[in-house]
LUMZA-764268 format. One record per atom (N, C-alpha, C, O, CB): residue in one letter; x, y, z. Coordinates in steps of 0.02 Angstrom, whole numbers, plus 50000, padded with zeros to 5 digits. Glycine has a CB too. Layout:
N
AXYZ ...
***
This chain:
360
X529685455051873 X529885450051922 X530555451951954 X530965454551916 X529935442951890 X530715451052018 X531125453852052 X531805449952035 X531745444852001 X530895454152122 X532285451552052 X533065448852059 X533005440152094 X532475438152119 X533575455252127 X533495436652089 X533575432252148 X534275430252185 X534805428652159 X533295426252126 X534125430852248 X534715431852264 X534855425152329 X534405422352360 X534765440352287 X535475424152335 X535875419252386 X536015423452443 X536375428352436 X536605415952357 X535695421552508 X536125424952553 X536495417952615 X536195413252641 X535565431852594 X536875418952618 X537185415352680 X537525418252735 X538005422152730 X537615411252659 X537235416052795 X537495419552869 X537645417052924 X537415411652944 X537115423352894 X538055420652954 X538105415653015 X538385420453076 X538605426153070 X538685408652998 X538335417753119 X538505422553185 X538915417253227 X538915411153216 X537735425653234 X539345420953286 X539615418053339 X539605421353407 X539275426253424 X540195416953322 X540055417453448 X540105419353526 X540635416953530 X540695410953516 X539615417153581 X541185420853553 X541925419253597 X541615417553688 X541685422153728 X542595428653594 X541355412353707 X540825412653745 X540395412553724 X540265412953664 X540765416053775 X539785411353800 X539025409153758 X538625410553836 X538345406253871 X538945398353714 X538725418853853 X538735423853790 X539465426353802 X539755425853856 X538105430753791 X539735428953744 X540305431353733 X540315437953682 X539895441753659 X540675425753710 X541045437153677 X541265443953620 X540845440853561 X540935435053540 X542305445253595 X540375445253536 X540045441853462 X540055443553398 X540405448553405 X539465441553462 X539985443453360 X539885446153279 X539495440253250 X539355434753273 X540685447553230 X539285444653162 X538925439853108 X539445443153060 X539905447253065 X537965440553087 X539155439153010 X539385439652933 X538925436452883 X538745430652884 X540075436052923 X538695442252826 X538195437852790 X538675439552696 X539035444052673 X537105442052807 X538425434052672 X538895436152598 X538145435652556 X537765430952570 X539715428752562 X537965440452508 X537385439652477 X537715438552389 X538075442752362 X536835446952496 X537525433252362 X537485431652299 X537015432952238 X536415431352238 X537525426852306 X537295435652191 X536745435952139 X537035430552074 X537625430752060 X536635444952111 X536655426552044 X537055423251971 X537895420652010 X538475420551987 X537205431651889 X537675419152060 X538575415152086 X539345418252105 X539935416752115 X538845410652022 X538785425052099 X539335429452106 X539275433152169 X538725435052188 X539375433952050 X539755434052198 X539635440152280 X539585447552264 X540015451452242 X540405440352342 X538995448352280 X538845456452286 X538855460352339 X538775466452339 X538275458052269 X538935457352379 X538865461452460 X539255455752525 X539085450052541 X537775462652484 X539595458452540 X539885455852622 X539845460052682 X540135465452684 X540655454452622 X539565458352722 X539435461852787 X539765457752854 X539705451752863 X538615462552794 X540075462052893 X540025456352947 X540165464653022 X540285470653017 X540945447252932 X540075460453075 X540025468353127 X540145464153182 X539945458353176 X539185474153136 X540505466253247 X540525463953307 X539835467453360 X539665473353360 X541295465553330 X539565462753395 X539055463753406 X538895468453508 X538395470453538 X538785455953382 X539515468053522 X539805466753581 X539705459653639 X540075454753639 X539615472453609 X539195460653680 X539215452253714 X538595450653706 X538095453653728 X539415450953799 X538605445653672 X537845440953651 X538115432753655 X538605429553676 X537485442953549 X537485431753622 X537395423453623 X537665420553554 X537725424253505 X536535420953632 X537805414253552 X537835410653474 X537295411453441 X537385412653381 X537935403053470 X536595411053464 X535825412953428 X535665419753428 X535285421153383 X535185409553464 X535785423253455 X535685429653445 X536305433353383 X536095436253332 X535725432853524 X536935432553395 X537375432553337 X537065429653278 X536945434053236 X537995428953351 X536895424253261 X536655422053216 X536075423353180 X536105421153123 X536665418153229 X535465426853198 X535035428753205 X535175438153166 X534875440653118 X534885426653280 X535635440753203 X535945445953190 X536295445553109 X536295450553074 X536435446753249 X536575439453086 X536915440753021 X536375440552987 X536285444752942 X537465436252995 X535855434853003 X534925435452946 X534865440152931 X534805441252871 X534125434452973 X534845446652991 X534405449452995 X534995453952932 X534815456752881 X534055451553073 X535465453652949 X535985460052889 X535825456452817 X535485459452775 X537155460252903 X536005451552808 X535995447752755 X535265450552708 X535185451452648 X536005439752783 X534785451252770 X534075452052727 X534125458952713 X533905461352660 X533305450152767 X534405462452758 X534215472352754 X534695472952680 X534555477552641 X534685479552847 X535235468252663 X535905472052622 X535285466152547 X535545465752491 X537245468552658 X534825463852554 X534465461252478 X534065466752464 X533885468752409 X533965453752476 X533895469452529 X533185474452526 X533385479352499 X533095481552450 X532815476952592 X533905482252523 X534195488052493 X534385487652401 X534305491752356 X534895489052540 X534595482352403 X534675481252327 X534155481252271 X534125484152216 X534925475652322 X533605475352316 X532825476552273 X532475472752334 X532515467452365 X532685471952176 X532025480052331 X531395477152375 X530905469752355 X530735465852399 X530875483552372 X530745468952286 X530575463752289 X530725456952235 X530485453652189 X530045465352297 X531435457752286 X531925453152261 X531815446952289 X531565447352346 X532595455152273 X531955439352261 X531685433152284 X532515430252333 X533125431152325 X531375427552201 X532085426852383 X532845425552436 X532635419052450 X532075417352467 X532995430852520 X533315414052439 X533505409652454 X534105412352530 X534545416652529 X533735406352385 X533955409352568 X534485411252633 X534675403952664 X534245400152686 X534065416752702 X535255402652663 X535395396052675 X535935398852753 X536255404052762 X535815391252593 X535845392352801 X536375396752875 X536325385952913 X535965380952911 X535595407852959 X536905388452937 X536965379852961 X536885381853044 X537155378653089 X537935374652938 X536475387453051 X536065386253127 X535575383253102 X535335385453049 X535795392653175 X535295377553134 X534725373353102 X534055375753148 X533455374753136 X534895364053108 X534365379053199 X534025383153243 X533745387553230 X533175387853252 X534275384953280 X533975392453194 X533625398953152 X533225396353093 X532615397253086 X534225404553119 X533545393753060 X533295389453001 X532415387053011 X531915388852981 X533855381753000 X532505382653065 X531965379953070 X531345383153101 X530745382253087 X532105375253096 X531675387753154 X531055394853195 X531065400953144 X530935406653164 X531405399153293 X531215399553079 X531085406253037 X530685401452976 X530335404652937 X531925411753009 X530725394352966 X530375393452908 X529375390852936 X528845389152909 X530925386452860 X529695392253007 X528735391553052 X528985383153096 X528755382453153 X527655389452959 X529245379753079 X529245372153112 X529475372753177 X529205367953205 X529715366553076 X529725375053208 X529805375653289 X529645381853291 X529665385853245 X530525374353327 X529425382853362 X529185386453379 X529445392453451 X529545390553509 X528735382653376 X529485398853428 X529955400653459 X529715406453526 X529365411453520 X530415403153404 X530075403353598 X529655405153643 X530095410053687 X529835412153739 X529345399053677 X530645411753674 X531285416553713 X530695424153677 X530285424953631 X532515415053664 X530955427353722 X530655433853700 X531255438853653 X531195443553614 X530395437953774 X531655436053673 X532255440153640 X532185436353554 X532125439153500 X533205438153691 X532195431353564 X532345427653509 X531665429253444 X531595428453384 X532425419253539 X531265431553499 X530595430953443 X530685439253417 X530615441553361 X529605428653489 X530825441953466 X530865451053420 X531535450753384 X531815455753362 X530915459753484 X531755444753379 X532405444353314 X532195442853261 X532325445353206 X532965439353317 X531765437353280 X531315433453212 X530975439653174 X531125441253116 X530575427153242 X530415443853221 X530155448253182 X530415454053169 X530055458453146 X529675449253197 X531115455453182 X531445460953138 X531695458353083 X531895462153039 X531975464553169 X531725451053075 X532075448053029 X531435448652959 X531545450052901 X532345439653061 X530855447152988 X530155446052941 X530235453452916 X530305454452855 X529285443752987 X530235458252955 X530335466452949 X530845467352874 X530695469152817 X530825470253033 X531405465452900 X531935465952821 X531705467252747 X531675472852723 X532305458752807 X531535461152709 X531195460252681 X530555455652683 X530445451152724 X531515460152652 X530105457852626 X529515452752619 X529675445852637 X530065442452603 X529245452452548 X529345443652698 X529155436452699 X529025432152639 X529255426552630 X528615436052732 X528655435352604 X528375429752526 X528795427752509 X528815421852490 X528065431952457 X529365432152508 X529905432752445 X530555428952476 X531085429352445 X530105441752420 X530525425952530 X531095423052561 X531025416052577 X530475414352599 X531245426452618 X531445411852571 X531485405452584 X532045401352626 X532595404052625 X531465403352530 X531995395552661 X532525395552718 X532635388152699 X532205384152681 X532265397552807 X533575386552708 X533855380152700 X534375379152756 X534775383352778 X534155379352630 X534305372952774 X535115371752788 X535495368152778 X535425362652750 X535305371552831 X536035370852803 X536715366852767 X537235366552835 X537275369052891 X537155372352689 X537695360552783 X538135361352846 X538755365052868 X539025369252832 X538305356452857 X538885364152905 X539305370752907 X540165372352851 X540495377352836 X539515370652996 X540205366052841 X540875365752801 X540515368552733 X540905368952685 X541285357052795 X539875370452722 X539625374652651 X539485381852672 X539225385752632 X538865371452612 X539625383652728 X539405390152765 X540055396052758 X540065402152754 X539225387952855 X540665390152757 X541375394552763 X541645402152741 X542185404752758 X541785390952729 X541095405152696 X541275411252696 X541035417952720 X541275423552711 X541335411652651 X540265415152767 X540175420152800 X540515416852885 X540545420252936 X539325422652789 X540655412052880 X541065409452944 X541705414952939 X541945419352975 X541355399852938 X541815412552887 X542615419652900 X542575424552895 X543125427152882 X543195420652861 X542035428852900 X541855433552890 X541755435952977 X542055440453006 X541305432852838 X541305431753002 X541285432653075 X542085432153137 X542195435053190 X540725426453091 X542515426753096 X543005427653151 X543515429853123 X544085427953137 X543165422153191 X543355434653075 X543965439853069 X543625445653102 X543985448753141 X544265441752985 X542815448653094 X542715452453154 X542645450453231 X542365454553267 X542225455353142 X542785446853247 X543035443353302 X543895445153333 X544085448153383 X542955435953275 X544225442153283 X544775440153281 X545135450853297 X545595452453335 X544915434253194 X544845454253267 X544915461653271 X544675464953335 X545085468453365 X544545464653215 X543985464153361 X543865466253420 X544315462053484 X544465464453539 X543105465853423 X544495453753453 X544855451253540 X545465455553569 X545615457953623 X545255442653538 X545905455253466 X546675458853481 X546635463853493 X547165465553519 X547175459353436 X546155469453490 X546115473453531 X546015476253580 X546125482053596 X546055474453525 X545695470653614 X545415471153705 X545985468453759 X546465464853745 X544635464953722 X545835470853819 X546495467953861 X546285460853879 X545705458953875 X546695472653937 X546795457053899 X546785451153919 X546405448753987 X546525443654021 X547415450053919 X546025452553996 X545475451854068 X544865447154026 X544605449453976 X545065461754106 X544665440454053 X544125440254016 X543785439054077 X544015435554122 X544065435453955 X543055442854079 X542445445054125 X542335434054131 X542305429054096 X541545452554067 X542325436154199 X542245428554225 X540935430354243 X540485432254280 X543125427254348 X541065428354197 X540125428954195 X539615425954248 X539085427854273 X539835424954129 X540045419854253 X539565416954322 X539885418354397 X539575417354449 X539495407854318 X540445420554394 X540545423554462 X540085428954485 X539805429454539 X541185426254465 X540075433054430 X539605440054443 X538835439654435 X538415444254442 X539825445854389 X538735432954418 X538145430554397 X537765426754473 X537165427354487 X538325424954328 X538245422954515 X538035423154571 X537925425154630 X537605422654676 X538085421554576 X538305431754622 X538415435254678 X537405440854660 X537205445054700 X539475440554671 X537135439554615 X536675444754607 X535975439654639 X536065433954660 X536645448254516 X535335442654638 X534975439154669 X534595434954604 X534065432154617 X534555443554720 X534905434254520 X534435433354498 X534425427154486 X535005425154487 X534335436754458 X533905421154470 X533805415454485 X533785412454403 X533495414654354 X533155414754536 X534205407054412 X534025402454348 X533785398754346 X533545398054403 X534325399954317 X533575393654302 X533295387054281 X533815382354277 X534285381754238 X532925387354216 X533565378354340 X534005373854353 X533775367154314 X533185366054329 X534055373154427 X533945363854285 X533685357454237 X534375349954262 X534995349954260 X533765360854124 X533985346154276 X534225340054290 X534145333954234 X533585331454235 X533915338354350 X534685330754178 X534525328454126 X534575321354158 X534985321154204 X534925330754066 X534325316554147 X534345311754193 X534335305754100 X533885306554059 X533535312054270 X534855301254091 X534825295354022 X534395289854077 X534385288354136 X535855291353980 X534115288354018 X533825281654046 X534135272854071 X534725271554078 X533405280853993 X533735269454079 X534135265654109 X534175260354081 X533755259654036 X534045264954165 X534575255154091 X534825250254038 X534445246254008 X534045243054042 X535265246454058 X534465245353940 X533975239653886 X534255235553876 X534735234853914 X533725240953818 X534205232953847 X534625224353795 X535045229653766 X535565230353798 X534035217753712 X534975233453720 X535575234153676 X536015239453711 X536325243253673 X535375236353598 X536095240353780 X536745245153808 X537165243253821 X537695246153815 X536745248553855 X537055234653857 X537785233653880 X538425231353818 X539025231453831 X537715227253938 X538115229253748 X538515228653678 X538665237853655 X539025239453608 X537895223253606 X538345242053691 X538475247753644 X538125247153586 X538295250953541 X539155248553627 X537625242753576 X537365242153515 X536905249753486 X536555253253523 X536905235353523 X537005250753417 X536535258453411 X535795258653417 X535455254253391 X536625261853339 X535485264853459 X534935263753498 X534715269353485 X534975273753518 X534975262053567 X534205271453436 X534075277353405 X533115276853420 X532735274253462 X534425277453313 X533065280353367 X532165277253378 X531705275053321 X531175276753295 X531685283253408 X532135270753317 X532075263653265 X531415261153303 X531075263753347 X532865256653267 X531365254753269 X530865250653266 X530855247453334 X530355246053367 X530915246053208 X531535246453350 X531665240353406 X531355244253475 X530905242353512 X532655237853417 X531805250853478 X531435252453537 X531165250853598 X530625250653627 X531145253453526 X531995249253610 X531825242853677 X531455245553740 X531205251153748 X532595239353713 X531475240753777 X531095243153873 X531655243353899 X532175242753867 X530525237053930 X531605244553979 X532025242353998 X532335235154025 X531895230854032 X532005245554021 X532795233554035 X533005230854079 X533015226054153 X533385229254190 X533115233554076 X532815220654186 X532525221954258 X533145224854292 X532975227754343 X532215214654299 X533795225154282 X534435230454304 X534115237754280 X534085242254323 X535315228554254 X533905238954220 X533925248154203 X532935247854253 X532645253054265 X533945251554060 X532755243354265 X532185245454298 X532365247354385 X531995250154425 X531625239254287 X532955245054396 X533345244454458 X533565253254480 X533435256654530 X534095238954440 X533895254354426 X534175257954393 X533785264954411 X533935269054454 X534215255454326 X533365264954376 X532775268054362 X532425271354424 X532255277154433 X532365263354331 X532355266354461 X531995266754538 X532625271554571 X532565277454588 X531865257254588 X533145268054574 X533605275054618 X533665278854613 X533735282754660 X534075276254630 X533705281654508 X533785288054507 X533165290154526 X533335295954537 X534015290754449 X532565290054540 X531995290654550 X531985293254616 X531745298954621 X531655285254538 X532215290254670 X532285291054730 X532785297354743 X532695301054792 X532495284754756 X533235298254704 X533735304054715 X533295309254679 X533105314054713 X534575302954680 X533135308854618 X533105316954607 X532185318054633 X531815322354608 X533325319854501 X532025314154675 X531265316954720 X531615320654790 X531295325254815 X530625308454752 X532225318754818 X532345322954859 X532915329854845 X533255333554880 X532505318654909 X532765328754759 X533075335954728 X532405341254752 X532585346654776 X533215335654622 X531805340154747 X531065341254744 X531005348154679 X530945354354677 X530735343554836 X531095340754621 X531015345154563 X530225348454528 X529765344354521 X531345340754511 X530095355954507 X529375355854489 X529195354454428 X528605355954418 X529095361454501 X529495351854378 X529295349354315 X529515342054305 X529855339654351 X529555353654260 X529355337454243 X529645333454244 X529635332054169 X529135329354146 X529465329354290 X530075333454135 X530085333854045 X530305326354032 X530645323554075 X530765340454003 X530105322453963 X530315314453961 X530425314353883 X529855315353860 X529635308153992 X530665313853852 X530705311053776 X530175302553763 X530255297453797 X531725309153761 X529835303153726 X529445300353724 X529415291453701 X528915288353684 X529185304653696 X530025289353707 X530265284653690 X530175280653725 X530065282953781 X530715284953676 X530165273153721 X529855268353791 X530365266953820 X530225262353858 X529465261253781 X530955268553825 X531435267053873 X531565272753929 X531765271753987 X532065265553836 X531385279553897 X531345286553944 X530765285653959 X530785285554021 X531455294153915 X530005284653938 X529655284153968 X529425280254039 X529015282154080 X529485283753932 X529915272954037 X529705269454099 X530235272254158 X530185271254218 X529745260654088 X530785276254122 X531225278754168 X530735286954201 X530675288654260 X532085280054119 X530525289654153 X530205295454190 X529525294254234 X529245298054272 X530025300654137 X529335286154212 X528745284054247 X528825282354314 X528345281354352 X528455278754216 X529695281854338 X529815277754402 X529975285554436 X529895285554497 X530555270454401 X530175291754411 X530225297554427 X529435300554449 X529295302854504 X530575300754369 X528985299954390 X528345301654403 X528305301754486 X528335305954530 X527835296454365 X528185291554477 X528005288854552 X528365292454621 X528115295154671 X528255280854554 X528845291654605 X529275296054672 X529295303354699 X529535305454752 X529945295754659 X528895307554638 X528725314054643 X528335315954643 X528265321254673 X528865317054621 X527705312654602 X527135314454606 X526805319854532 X526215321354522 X527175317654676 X527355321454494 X527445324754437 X527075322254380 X527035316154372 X528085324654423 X526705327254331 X526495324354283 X527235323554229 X527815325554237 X525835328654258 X526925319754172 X527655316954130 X527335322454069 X526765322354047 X527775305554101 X527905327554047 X527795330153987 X528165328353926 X528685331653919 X527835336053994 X528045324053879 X528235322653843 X528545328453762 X528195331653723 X527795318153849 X529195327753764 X529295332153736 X529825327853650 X530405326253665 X529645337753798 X529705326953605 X530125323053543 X530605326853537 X531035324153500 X529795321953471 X530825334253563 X531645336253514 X531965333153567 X532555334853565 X531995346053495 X531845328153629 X532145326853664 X532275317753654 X532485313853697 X531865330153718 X532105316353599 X532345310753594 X532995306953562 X533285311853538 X531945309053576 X533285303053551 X533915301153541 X533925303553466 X533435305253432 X534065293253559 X534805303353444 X534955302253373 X534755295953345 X534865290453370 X535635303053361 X534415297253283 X534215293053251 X534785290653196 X535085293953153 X533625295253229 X534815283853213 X535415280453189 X535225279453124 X535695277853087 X535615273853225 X534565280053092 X534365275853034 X534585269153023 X534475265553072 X534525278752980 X534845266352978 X534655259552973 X535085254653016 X534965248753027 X534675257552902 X535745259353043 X536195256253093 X535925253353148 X536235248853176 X536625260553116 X535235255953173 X534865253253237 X535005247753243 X535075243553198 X534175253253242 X535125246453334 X535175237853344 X535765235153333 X535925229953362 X534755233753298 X536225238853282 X536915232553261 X537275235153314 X537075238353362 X537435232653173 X537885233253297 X538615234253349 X538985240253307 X538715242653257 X539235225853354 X539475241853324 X540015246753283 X540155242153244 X540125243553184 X540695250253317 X540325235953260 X540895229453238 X540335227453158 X540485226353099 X540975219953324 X539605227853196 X539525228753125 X539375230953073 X539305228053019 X539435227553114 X539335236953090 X539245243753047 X539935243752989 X539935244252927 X539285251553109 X540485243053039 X540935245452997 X540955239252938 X541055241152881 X541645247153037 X540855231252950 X540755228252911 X540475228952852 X540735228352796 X540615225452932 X539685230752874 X539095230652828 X539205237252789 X539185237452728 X538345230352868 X539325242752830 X539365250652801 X540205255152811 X540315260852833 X538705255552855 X540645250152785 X541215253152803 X541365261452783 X541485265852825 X541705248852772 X541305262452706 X541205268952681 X540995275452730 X541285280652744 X540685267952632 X540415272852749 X539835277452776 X540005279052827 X540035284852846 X539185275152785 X540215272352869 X540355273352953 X541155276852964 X541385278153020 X540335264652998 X541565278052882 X542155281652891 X541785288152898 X541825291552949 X542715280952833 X541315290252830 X541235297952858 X540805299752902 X540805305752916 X541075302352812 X540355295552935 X540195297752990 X540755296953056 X540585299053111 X539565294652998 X541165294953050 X541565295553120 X542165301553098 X542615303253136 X541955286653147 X542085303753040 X542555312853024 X542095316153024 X542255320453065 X543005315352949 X541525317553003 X541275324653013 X540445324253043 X540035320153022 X541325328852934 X540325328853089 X539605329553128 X539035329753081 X538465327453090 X539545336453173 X539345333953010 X538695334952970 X538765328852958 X538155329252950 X538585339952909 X538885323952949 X538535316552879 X538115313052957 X538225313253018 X539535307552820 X537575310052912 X537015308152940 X537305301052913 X537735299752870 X536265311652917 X536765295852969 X537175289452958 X536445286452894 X535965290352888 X537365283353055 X536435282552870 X536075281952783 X535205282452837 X535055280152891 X536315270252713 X534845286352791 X534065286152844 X533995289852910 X533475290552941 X533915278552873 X534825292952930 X534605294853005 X534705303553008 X534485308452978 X535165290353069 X535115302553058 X535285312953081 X535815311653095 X536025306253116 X534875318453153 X536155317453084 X536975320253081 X536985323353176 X536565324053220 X537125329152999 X537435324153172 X537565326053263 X537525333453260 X537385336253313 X538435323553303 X537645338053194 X537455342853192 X536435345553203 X536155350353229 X537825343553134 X536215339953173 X535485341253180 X535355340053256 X535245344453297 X535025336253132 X535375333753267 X535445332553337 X535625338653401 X535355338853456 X535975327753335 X536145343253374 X536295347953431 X535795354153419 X535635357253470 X537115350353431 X535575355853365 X535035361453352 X534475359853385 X534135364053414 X534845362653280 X534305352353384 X533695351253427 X533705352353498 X533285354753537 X533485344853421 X534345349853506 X534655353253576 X534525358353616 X534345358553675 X535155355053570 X534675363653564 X534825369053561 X534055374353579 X533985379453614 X535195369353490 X533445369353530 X532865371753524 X532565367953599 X532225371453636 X532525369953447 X532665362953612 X532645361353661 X532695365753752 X532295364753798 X533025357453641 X533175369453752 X533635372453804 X533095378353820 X532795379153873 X534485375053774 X533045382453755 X532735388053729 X532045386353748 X531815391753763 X532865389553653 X531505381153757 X530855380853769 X530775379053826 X530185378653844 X530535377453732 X531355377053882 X531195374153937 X531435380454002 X531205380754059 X531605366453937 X532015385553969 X531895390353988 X531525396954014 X531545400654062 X532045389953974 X531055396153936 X530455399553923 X529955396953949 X529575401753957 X530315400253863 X529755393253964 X529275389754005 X529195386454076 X528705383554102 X529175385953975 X529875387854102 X529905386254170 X530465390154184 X530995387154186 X529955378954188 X530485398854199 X531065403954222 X530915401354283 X530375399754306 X531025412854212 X531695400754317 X531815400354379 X531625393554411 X531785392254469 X531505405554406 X531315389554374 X531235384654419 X531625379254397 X532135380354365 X530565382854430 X531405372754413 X531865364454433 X531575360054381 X531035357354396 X531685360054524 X531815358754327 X531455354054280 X532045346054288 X532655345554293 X531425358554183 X531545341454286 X531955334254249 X531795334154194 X531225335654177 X531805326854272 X532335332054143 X532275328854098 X532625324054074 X533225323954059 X532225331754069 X532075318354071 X532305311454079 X532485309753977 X531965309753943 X531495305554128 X533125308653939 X533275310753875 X533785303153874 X533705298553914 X533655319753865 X534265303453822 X534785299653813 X535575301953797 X535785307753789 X534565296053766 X535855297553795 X536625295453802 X537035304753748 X537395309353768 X536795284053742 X536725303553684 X537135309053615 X536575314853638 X536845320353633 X537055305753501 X535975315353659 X535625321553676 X536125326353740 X536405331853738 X534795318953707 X536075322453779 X536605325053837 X537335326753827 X537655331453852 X536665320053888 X537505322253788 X538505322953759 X538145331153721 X538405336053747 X539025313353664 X537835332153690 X537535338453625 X537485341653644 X537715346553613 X537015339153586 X537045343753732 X536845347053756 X537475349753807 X537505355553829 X536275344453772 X537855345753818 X538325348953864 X538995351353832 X539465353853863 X538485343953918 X538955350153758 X539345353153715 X539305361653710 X539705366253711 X539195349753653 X538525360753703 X538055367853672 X538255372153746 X538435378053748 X536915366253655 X538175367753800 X538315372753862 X538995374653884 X539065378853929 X538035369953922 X539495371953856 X540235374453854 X540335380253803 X540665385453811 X540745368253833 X539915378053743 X540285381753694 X540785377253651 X541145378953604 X540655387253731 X540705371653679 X541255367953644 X541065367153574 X540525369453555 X541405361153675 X541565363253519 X541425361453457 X540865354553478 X540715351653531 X542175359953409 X540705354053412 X540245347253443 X540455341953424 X540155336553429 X539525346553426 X541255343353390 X541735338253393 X541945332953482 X542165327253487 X542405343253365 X541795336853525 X541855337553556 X541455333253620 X541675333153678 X541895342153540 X540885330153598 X540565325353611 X540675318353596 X540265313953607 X540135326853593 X541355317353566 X541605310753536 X542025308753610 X542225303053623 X542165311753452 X542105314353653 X542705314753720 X542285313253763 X542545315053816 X543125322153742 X541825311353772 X541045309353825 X540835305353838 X541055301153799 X540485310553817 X540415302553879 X540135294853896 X539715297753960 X539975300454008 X540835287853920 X539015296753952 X538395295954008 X538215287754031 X538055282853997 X537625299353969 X538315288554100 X538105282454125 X537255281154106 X536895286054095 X538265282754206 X537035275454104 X536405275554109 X536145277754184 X536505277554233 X536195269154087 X535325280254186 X535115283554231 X535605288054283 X535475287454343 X534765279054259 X536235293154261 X536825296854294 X536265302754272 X535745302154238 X537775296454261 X536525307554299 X536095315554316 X536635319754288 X537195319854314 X535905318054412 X536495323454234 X536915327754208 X536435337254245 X535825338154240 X536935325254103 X536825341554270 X536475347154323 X536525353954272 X537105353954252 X537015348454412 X536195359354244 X536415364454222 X535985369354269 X535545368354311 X536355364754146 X536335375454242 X535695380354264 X535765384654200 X536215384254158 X535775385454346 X535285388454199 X535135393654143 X534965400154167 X534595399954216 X534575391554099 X535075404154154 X534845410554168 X534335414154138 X534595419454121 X535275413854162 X533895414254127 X533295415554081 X533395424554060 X533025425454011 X532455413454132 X533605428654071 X533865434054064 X534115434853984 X533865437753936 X534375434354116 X534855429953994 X535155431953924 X535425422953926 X535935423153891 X535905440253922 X535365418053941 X535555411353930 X536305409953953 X536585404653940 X535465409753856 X536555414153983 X536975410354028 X536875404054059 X536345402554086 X537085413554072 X537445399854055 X537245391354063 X537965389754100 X538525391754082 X537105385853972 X537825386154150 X538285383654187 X538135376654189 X537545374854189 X538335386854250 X538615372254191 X538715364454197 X538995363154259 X539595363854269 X539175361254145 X538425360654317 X538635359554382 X538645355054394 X539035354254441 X538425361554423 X538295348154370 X538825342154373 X538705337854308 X538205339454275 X538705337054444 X539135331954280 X538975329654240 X539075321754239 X539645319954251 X539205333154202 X538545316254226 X538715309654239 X538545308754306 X538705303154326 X539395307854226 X538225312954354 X538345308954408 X537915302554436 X537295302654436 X538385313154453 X538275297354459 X537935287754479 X538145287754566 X538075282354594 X538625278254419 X538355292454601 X538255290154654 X537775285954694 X537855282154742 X538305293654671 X537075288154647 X536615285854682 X536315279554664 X535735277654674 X536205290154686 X536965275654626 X536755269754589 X537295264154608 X537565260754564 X536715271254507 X537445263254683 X537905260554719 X538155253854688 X538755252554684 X537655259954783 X537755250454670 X537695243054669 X537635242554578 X537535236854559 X536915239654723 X537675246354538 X537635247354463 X538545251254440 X538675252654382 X536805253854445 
***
């Protein structure tokens, strides 16, 4: 019977795509046997990441071919398109996956995740090779979308459109996809109709909806105005609050003071029953990645909510996803990206915008 071994990995982007590296630390009996980490030159956060798997698995193989692998990585993204549950449609991303299957035996490997404050030592592993290739480069940093528009090649333009107001928006009350699962509004049906009217003279060719009945009657007033079928897609539906659904903050912190402290310090804690903002942004993430792949170059809506969009426009900065606590989406406002289907260059061309909601 073979060895068993711990591997943990992780990759980055100074940018997205940027200066990159991984780092994988492989464990045997709790102990570190191997550290790897390499600058990758300019890639993505998923492709970096993807890249430390793939070392992490070659530096077990080398040790014993049929050695048993636990691989734990707080991309929930890799995690989840390497244990089969999403499904992975980038072409780049999939000849990563199967160099990764290549490494070692599939049988013999198994996939977890974690969050990232348990990841910390192949994290430092990556931005000290980071931290080595920046101080050594000159202080020019390649401006990507300047040179990115001056060429003829075309992105995927996606229009995220939150839905429009229920009973529980104007309290801020938490609105996940609980039981309550409100409608709208006769204001968010108001609502609804304008943004409807604006993004038909975007003349978008897809129309993506999270499947929830409050995006649904909002993508249904889009349907009407465009003529679009509604594709219903679930990684596009809200954070699930678990049992917080429906209350106020005022009474969360009452009922769940403890809880609602560590969920308002760190992204990984999930609120009791629900998802952490870290899960939330991987879906994101998996999200971005299938709508690319399935509509290069063209104009998608997607009609989503309030923490999907704060997640998603985190993921498209590069920002921490601390960083979504600094945010606020109007209901039915149009958040604009484009993508580059090439290598995922992502630009944020507008965000929040209600012009077209005069009287709201």
């Amino acid at each position: 019977m073979g060895r068993e071994f711990l591997v943990r990995a992780d990759g980055g982007a100074r940018g997205n795509p940027g200066a990159a590296a991984f780092g994988a630390v492989v464990y045997e009996n709790g102990k570190v046997i191997k550290e790897i980490n390499e600058t990758i030159g300019i890639a993505s956060n998923n492709v970096a990441e993807y890249r430390g798997l793939i070392a992490g698995l070659h530096a077990v193989h080398s040790i014993d071919p049929t050695g048993h692998v636990l691989v734990e990585m707080d991309s929930k993204l890799v995690i989840e398109q390497m244990s089969g549950n999403w499904k992975i449609k980038h072409p780049d991303m999939r000849a990563l996956a199967k160099q990764a299957r290549e490494s070692h035996d599939p049988k013999l490997v198994k996939y977890k995740w974690i969050p990232r404050g348990e990841n910390f030592a192949a994290d430092k592993l990556v931005n000290e090779a980071l931290d080595g290739v920046v101080a050594k480069s000159t202080p020019h940093r390649v401006n990507f979308l300047t040179e990115r528009f001056q060429t003829s090649d075309l992105p995927t333009t996606i229009y995220f459109v939150r839905h429009g107001e229920t009973i529980l928006t104007p309290q801020r009350r938490f609105s996940g996809v609980g039981e309550i699962n409100p409608e709208l509004t006769e204001k968010g049906q108001m609502q609804a109709q304008s943004v409807a009217e604006e993004i038909a003279k975007r003349k978008p060719d897809f129309l993506v909806a999270s499947p929830l009945r409050r995006t649904t009657q909002t993508a249904e007033a889009i349907a009407r105005e465009t003529g679009l079928k509604i594709d219903f897609d679930p990684l596009w539906v809200e954070c699930d609050f678990g049992v917080w659904d429906g209350l106020t903050h005022a009474q969360v912190i009452e009922e769940y003071a403890e809880e609602y402290k560590q969920w308002t310090s760190s992204v990984a804690y999930a609120p009791p029953q629900g998802e952490s903002y870290e899960e939330v942004t991987a879906r994101v993430q998996q999200g971005l990645s299938n709508l690319v792949a399935d509509y290069p170059a063209k104009t998608v809506v997607v009609v989503t909510h309030n923490m999907t969009i704060r997640c998603m426009v985190a993921t498209a900065l590069g920002a921490p996803i601390e960083s979504i606590f600094h945010m606020d989406v109007y209901p039915c406002s149009i958040t604009t990206l484009n993508i580059w289907p090439s290598d995922g260059l992502i630009a944020v061309r507008t965000f929040s915008e209600r012009g077209h909601l005069p009287n709201f």
